[in-house]
ZAGUNU-469118 format. One record per atom (N, C-alpha, C): x, y, z; residue in three letters. Coordinates in steps of 0.05 Angstrom, whole numbers, plus 5000, padded with zeros to 4 digits. Each point is the difference from the previous one (the first is absolute). Layout:
+------+------+------+-------+
!   xx !   yy !   zz ! lumlo !
+------+------+------+-------+
!    X !    Y !    Z !   ala !
...
+------+------+------+-------+
//
This chain:
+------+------+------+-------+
!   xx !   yy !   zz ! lumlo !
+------+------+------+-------+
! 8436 ! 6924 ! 8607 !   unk !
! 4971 ! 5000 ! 4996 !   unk !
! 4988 ! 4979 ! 5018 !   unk !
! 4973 ! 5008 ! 5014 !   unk !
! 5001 ! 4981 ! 5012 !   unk !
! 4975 ! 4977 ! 4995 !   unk !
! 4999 ! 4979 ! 5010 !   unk !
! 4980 ! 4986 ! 4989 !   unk !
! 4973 ! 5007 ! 4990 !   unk !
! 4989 ! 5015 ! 5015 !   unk !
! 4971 ! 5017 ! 5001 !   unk !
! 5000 ! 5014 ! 4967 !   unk !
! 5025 ! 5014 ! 5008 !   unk !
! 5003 ! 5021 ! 4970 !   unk !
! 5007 ! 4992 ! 4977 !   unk !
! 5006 ! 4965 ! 4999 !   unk !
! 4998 ! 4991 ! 4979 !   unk !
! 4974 ! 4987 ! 4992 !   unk !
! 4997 ! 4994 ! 5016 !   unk !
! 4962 ! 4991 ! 5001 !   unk !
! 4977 ! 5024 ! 4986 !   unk !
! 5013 ! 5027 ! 5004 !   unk !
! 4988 ! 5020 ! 4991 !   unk !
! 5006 ! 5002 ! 4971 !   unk !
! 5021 ! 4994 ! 4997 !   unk !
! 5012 ! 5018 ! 4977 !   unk !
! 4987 ! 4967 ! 4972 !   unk !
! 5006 ! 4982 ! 5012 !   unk !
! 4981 ! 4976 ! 4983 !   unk !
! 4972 ! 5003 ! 5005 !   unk !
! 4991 ! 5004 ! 5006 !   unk !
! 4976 ! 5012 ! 4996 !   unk !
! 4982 ! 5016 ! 4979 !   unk !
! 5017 ! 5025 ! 5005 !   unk !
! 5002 ! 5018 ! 4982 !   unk !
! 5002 ! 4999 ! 4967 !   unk !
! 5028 ! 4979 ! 5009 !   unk !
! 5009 ! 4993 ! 4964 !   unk !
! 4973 ! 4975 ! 4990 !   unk !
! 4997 ! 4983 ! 5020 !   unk !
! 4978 ! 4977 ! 4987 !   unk !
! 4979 ! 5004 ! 5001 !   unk !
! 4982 ! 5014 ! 5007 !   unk !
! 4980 ! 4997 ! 5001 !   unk !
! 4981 ! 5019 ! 4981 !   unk !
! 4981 ! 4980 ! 4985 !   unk !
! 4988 ! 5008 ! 4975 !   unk !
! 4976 ! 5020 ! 4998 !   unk !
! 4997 ! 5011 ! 5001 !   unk !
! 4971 ! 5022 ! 4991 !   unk !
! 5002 ! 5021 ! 5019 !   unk !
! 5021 ! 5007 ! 5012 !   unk !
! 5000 ! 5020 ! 5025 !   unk !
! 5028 ! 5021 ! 4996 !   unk !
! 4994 ! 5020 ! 5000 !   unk !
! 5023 ! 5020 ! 5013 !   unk !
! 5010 ! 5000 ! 5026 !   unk !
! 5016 ! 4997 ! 5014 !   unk !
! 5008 ! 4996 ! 5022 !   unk !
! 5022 ! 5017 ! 5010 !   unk !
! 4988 ! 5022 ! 5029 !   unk !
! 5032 ! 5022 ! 5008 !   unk !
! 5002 ! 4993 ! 5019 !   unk !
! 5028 ! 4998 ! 5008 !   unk !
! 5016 ! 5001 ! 5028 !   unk !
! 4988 ! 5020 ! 5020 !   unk !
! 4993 ! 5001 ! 5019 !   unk !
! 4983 ! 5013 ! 5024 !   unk !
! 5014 ! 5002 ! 5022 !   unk !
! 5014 ! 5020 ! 5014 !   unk !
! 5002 ! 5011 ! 5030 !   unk !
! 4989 ! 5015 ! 5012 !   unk !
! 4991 ! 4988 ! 5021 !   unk !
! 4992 ! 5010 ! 5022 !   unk !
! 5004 ! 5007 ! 5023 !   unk !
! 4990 ! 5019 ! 5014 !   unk !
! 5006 ! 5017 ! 5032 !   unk !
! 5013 ! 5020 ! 4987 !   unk !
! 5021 ! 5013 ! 5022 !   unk !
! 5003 ! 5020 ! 4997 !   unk !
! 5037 ! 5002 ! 4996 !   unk !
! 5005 ! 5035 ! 4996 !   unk !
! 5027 ! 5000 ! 4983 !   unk !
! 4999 ! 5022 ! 5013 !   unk !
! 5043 ! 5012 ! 4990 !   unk !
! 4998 ! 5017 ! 5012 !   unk !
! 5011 ! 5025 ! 4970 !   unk !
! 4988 ! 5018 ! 4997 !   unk !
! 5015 ! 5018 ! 4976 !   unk !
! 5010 ! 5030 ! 5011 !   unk !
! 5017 ! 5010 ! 4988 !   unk !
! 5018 ! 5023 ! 5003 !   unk !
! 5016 ! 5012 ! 4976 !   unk !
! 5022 ! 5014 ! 5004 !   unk !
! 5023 ! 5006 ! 4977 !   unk !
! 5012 ! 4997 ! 5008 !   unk !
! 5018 ! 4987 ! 4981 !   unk !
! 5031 ! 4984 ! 5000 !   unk !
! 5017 ! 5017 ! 4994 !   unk !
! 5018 ! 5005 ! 5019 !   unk !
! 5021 ! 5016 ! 5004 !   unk !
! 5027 ! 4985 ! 5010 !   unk !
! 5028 ! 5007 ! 4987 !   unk !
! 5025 ! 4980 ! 5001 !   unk !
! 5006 ! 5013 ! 5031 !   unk !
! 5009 ! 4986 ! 5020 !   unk !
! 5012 ! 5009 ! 5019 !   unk !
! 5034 ! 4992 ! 5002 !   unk !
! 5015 ! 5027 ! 5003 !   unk !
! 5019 ! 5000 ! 5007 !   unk !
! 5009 ! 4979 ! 5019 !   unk !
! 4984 ! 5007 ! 5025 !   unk !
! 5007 ! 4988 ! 5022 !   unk !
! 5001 ! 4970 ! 5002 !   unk !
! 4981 ! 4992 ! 4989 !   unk !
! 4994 ! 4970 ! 5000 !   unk !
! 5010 ! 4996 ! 4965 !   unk !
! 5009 ! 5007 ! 4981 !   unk !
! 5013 ! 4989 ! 4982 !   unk !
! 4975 ! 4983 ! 4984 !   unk !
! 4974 ! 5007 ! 4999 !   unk !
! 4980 ! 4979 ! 4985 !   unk !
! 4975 ! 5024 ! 4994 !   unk !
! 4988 ! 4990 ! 4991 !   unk !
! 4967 ! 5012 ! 4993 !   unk !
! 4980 ! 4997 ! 5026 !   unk !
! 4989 ! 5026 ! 5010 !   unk !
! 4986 ! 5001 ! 5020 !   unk !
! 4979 ! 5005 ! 4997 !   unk !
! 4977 ! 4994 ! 5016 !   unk !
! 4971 ! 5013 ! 4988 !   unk !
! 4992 ! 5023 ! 5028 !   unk !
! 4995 ! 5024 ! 4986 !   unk !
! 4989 ! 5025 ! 5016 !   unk !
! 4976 ! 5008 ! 5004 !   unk !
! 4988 ! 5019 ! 5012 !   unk !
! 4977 ! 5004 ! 4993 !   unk !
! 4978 ! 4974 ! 5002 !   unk !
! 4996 ! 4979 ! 5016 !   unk !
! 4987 ! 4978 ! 4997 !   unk !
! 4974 ! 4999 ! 5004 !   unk !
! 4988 ! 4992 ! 4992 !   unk !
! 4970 ! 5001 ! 5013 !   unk !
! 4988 ! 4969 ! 4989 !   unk !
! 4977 ! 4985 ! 5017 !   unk !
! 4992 ! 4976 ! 4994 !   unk !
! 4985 ! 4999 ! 4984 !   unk !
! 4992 ! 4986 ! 4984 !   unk !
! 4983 ! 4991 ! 4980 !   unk !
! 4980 ! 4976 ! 4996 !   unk !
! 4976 ! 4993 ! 5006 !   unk !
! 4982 ! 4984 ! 5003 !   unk !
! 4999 ! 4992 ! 4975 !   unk !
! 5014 ! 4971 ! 4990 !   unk !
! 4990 ! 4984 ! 4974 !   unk !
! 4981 ! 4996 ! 5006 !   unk !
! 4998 ! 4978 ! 4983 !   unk !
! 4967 ! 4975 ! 4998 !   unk !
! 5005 ! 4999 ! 5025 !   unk !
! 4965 ! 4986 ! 5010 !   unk !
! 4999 ! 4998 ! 5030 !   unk !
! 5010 ! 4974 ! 5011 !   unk !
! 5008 ! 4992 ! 5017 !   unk !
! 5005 ! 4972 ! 5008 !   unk !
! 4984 ! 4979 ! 4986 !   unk !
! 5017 ! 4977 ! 5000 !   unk !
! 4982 ! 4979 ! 4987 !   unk !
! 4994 ! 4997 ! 4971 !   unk !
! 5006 ! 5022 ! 4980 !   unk !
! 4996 ! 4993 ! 4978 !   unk !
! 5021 ! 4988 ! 4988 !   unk !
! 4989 ! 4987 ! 4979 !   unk !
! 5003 ! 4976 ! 4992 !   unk !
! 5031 ! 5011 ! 4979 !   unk !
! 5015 ! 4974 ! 4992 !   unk !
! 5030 ! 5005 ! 5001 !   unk !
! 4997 ! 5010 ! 4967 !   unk !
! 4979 ! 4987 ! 4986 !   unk !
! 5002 ! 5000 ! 4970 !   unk !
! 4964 ! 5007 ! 4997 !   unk !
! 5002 ! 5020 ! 4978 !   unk !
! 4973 ! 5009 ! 5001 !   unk !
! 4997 ! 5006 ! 4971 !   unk !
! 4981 ! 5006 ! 4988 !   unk !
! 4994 ! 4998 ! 4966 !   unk !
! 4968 ! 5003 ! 4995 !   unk !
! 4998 ! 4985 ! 4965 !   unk !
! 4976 ! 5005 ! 4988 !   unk !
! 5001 ! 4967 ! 4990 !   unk !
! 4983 ! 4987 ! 5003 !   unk !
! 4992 ! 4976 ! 4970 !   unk !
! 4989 ! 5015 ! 4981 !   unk !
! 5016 ! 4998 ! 4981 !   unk !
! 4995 ! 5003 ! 4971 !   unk !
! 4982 ! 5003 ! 4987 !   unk !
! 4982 ! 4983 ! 4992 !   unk !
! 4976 ! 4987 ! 4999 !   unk !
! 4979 ! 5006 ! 5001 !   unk !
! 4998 ! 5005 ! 5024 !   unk !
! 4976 ! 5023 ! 5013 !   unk !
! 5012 ! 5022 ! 5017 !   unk !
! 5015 ! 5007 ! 5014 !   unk !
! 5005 ! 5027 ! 5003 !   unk !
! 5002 ! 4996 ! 5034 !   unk !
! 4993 ! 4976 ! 5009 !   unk !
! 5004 ! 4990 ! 5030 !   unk !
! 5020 ! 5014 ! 5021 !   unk !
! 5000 ! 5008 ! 5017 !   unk !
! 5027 ! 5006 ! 5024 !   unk !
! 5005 ! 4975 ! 4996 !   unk !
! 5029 ! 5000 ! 5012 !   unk !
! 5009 ! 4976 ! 5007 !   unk !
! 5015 ! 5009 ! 5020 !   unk !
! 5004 ! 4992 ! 5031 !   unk !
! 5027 ! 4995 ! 5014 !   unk !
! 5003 ! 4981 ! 5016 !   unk !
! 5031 ! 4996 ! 4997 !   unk !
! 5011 ! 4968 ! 5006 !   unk !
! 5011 ! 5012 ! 5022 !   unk !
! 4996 ! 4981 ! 5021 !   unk !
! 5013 ! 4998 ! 5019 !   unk !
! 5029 ! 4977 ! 5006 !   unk !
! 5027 ! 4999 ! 4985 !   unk !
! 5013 ! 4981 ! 5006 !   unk !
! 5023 ! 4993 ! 5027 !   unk !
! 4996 ! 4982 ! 4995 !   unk !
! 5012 ! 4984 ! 5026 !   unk !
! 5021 ! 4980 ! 4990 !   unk !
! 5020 ! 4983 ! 5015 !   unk !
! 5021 ! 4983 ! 4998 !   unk !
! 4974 ! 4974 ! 5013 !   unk !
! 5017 ! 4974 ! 4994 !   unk !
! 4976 ! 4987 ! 5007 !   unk !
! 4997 ! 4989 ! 5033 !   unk !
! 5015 ! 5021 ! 5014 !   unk !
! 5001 ! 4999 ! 5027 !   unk !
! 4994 ! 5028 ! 5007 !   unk !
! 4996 ! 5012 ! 4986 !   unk !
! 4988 ! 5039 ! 5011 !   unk !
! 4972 ! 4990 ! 5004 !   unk !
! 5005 ! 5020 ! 5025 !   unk !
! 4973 ! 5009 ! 5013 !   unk !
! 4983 ! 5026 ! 4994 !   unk !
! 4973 ! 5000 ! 4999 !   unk !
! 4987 ! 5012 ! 4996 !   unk !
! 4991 ! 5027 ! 5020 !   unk !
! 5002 ! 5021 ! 4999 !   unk !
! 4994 ! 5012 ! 5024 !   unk !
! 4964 ! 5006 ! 5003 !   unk !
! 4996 ! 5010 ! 5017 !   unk !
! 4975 ! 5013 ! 5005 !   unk !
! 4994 ! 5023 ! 4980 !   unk !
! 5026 ! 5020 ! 5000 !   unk !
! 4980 ! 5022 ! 4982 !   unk !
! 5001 ! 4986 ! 4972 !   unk !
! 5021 ! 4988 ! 4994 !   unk !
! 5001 ! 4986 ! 4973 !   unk !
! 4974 ! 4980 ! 4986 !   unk !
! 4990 ! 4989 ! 5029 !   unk !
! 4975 ! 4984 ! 4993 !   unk !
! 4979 ! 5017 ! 4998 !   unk !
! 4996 ! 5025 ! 5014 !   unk !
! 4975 ! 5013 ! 5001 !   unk !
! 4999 ! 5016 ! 4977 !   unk !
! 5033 ! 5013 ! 4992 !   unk !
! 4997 ! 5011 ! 4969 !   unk !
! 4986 ! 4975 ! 4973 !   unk !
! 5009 ! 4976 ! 5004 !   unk !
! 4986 ! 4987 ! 4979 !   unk !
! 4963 ! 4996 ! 5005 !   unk !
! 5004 ! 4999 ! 5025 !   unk !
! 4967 ! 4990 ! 5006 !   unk !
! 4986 ! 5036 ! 4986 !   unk !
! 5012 ! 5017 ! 5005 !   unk !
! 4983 ! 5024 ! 4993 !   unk !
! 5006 ! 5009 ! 4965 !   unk !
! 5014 ! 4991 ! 4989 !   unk !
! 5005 ! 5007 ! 4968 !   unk !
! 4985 ! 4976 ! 4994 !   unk !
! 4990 ! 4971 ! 5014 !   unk !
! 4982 ! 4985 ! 4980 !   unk !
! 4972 ! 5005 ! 5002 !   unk !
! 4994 ! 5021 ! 5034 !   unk !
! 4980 ! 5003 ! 5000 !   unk !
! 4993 ! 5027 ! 4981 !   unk !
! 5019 ! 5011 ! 4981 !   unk !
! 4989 ! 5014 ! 4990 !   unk !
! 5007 ! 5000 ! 4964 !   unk !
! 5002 ! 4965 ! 5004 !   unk !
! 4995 ! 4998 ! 4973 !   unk !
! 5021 ! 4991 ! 4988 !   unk !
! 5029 ! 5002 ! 5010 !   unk !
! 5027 ! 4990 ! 4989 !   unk !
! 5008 ! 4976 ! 5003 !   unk !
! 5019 ! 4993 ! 4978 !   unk !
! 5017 ! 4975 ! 5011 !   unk !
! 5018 ! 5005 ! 5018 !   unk !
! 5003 ! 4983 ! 5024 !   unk !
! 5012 ! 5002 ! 5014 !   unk !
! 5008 ! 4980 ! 5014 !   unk !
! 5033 ! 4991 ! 5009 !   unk !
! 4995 ! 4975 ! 5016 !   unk !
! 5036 ! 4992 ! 5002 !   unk !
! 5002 ! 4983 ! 5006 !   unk !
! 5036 ! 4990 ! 5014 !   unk !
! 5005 ! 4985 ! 4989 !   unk !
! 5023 ! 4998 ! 4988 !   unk !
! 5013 ! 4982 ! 4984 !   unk !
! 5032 ! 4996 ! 4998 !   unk !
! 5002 ! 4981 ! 5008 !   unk !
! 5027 ! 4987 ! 5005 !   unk !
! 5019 ! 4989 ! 4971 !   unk !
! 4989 ! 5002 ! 4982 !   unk !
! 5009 ! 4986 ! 4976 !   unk !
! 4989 ! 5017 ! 4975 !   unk !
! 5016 ! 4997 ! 4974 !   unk !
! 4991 ! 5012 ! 4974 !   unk !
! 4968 ! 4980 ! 4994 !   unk !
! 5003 ! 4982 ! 5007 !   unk !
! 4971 ! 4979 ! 5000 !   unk !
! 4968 ! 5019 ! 5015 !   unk !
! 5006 ! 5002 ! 5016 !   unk !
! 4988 ! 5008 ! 5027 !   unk !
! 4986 ! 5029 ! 4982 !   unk !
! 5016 ! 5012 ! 4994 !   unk !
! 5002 ! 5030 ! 4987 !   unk !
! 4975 ! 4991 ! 4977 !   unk !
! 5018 ! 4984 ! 4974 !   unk !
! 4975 ! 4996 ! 4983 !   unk !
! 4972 ! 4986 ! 5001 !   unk !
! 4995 ! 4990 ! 5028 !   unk !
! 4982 ! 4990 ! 5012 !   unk !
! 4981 ! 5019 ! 5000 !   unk !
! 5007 ! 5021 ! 5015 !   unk !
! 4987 ! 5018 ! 5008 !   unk !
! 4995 ! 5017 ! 4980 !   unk !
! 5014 ! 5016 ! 4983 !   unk !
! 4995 ! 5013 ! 4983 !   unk !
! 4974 ! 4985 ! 4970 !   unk !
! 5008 ! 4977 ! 4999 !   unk !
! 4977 ! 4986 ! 4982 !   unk !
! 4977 ! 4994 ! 5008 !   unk !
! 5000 ! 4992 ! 5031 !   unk !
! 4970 ! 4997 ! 5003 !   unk !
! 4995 ! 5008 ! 5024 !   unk !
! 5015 ! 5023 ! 5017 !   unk !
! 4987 ! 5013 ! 5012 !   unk !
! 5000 ! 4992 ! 5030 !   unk !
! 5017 ! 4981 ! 5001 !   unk !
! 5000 ! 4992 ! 5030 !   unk !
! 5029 ! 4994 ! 5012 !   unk !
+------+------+------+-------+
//
């Protein structure tokens, strides 16, 4: 597990008045799984790509409780960098009303979720 994903996963467990889900984003690839002889393992056929969430959204996303608020967290290690679409997805979910914002710590998290910044 790696640092980030424990940062997520405390998060999740601590923090008070919020539902909080694990979030991926970009894209994937899906098909049917078929055993191949040849190669001795599980293959995927038939493939075609799949467009998740769009870039940049946020790693942990939810409701406050409370009042019924979006919430998405953007987390980071306390040396991760922030990207561009990552910043412009928060600047556009607060301009429309959500919590939103980066946080490096379970602290950071209930910061934001209690008062909004």
């Amino acid at each position: 597990m790696t640092e980030e994903h424990r940062i997520q996963n405390e998060i999740r467990a601590y923090t008070p008045d919020c539902v909080l889900f694990r979030t991926n984003a970009g894209d994937f690839w899906q098909g049917k799984v078929i055993y191949s002889k040849a190669y001795k393992q599980n293959i995927l056929i038939n493939i075609r790509k799949v467009e998740g969430l769009p870039e940049g959204f946020s790693d942990l996303s939810g409701v406050r409780v409370s009042d019924g608020k979006a919430v998405f967290i953007e987390v980071k290690t306390p040396t991760g960098r922030v990207s561009a679409q990552q910043s412009k997805f928060i600047k556009s979910m607060r301009a429309c009303g959500a919590i939103a914002g980066i946080c490096r710590r379970v602290e950071d998290a209930i910061t934001l979720i209690t008062k909004g910044v």
